[in-house]
C-alpha positions, 0 to 999 in steps of 0.5 A: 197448447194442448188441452185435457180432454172435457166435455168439449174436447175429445183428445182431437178436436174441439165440438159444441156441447149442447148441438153438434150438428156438423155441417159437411163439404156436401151441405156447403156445396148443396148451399152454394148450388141451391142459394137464393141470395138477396143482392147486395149492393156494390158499395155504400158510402156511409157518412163520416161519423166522430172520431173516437176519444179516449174515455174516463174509467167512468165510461163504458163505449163501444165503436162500430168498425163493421161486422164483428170488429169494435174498438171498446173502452172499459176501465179507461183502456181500448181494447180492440176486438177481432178486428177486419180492416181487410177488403176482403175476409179471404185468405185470397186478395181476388176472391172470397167475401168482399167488403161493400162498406169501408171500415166506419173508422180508420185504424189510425184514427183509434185513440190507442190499442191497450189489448187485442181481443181475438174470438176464433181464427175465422177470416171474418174475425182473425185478418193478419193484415190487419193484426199485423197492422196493429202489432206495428202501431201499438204491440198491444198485449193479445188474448185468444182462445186455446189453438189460436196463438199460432195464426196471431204469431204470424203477425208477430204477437208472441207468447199470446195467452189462449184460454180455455172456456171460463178460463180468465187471466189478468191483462191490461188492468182488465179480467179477460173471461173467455167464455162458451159459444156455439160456432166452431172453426176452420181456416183451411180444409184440413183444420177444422175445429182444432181451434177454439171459439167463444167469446169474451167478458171484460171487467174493470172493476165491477163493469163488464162487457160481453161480446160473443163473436159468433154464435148459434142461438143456445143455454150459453146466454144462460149460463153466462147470465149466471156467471156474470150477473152484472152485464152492462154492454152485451155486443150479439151477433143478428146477420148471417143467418140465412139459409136457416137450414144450414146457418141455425147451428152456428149463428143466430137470427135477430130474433134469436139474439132477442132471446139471448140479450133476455137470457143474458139480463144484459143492461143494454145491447148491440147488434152486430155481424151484418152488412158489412161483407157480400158473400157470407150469407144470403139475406139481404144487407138490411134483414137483420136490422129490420128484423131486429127491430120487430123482434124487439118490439115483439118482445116489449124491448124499447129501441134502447135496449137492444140497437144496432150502431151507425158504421163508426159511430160510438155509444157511449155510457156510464160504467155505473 
């Protein structure tokens, strides 16, 4: 689908509208030859959590697979979000970010896919492994933002919905908004931000749920504040946000997701996008945790308010 040409949208590719700073292949290469990198460890066992179950209407829940990948429930249905199953979030089985944990649920464990939700087609967020694996389980319905059908109909989703920023469609019984974020996409050299990305609102009723997949600390939070002044679970990104100097556009530090949880009003948070792939970043594996939680209290947050979840836990919650 191609779109009529906005603010965010020039005829040819897409761009960010409040910084568009671009990073260039030599800020890449100048990133890799100059990082100081914490290590990470080869590998965690993390403790067995419990399985997930299907949830009432009533409920609102949120299951931790790692990174960026949630099974959340809202309205009665589960909808699955970005989700990395993957040993890696490469397009290469032998190289490219790896993961030091395994998926805090297994796939089949889920209590059923009623909707995908895709943000942008980055490895860490799109993995056609495990979409395939998904679409061959459950053929749920799929939603993904402008340019991203494509990569999904590789899996084998077809006539995908992509939508453009505030644009919402009617699936699964659920209001799918996707919403503005400050990030951009690529998954070769040669398409670099042909594709949308952004993030997702939910509602069932008058619960809602916002997760913002990737995004750079910016007057989005705001403006989706005012466009949804009920959020009851607001899921924001904390890792990858080291070296500042080249990761500040794109993704925030906790302490910036502070800002963006106040900004959003939202009624209680999740950290995510941290401690799951060796690769993507240069701060320690547990950086955005600990930095969470003195920015939380900087803030005069309690720990409730904005926390991170065990890998394959689940918060569960009233809807009401």
């Amino acid at each position: 689908m191609t779109p009529d040409r906005s603010d965010h949208w020039d005829g040819r590719a897409f761009h960010n509208v409040h910084d568009r700073t671009e990073k260039t292949l030599a800020d890449v290469w100048a990133w890799r030859r100059k990082s100081q990198r914490m290590p990470w460890p080869a590998w965690i066992e993390d403790p067995p959590q419990p399985l997930p179950l299907r949830l009432a209407a009533d409920r609102i829940a949120a299951t931790f697979i790692g990174h960026a990948s949630f099974l959340l429930q809202i309205g009665g249905r589960c909808i699955l979000v970005d989700p990395v199953w993957s040993p890696r979030a490469s397009p290469l089985s032998f190289a490219g970010p790896r993961r030091v944990r395994a998926p805090g649920q297994p796939l089949a464990a889920l209590p059923g896919v009623d909707l995908l939700l895709v943000s942008h087609n980055h490895y860490d967020h799109l993995d056609l492994a495990t979409l395939r694996a998904v679409r061959r389980r459950w053929s749920p319905p799929a939603v993904t933002g402008l340019g991203n059908a494509r990569h999904l109909a590789k899996a084998g989703f077809q006539g995908v919905p992509e939508l453009d920023w505030w644009q919402s469609t009617e699936v699964a019984g659920l209001r799918i908004t996707y919403v503005p974020a400050q990030h951009f996409s690529a998954r070769t050299p040669f398409d670099r931000n042909r594709s949308l990305w952004g993030g997702f609102v939910i509602q069932a009723g008058e619960a809602t749920v916002y997760f913002a997949a990737d995004s750079g600390w910016c007057p989005h939070f705001a403006e989706i504040a005012r466009a949804f002044p009920r959020i009851d679970l607001a899921l924001l990104p904390i890792g990858a946000y080291e070296p500042r100097w080249f990761m500040h556009t794109q993704h925030m530090d906790p302490g910036e997701a502070v800002r963006a949880h106040q900004a959003l009003g939202a009624r209680q948070s999740i950290g995510m996008h941290f401690g799951t792939f060796a690769g993507l970043t240069d701060e320690a594996i547990d950086g955005p945790e600990a930095w969470l939680a003195k920015a939380r209290t900087a803030a005069g947050l309690p720990p409730e308010a904005f926390t991170t979840l065990a890998f394959g836990a689940t918060l569960d919650l009233p809807a009401d």
